[in-house]
LOZATOR-183059 format. One record per atom (N, C-alpha, C): x negated, y negated, z. Coordinates in steps of 0.02 Angstrom, whole numbers, padded with zeros to 5 digits, always signed. Layout:
XYZ...
This chain:
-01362-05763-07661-01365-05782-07592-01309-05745-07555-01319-05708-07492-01284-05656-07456-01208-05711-07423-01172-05698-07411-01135-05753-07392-01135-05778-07316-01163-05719-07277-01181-05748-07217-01224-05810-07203-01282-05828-07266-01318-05867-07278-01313-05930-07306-01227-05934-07321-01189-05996-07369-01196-06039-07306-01165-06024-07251-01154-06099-07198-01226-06099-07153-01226-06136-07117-01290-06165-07089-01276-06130-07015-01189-06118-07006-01182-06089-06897-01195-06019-06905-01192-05965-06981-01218-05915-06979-01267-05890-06970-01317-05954-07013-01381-05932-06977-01417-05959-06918-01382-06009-06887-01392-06016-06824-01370-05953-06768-01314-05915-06780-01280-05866-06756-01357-05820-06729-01388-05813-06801-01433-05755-06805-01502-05773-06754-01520-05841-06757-01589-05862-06741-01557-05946-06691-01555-05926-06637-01529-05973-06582-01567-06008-06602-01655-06025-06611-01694-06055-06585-01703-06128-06632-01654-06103-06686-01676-06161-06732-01603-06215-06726-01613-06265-06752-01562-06300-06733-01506-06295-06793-01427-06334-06791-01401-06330-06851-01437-06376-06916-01471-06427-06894-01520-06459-06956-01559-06443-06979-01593-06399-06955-01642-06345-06954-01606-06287-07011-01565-06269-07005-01507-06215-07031-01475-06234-07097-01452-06320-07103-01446-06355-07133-01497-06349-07216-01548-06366-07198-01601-06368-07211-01634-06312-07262-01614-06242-07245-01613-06176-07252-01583-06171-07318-01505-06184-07304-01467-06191-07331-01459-06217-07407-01492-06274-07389-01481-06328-07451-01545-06306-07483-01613-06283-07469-01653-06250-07495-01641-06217-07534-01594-06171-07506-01587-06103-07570-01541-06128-07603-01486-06160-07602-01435-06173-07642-01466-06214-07710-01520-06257-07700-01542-06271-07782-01611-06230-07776-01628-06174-07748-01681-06141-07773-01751-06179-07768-01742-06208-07736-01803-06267-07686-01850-06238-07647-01918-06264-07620-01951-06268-07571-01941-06300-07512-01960-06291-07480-01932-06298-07377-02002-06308-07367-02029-06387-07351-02063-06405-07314-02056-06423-07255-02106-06393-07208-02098-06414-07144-02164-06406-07096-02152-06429-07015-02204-06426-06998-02190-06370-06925-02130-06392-06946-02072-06355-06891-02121-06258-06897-02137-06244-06837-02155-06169-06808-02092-06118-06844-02043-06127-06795-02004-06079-06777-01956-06088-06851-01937-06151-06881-01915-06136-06952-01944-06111-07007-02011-06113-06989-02065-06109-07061-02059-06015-07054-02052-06002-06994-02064-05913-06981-01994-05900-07004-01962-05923-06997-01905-05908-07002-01890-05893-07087-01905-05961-07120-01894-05968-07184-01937-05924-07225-01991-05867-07181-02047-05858-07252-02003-05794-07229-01986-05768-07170-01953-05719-07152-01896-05666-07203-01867-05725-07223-01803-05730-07277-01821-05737-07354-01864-05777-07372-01906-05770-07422-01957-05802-07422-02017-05758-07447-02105-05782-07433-02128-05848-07472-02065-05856-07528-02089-05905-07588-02045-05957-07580-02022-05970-07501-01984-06030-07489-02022-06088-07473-02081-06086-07423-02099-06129-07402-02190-06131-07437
């Protein structure tokens, strides 16, 4: 994991549109190598964005 990607305000930094729980969320996903369910638009693009086998 890149370290810009460790805290949740970095990747808010990158993508205004999502919130820090949203970012949060991201976060804690990858850190145990998890799936990211959601119904959320703009996180789900976000998350397949970064990796396709997240959500």
């Amino acid at each position: 994991m890149a370290s810009a990607t460790k805290h949740p305000l970095h990747l808010q930094a990158g993508k205004p549109q999502l919130s820090q729980q949203d970012c949060s969320a991201v976060v804690c996903a990858r850190k145990v190598v998890g799936r990211l369910l959601t119904s959320d638009n703009n996180l789900r693009k976000f998350a397949v964005s970064k990796n396709p086998d997240s959500v």
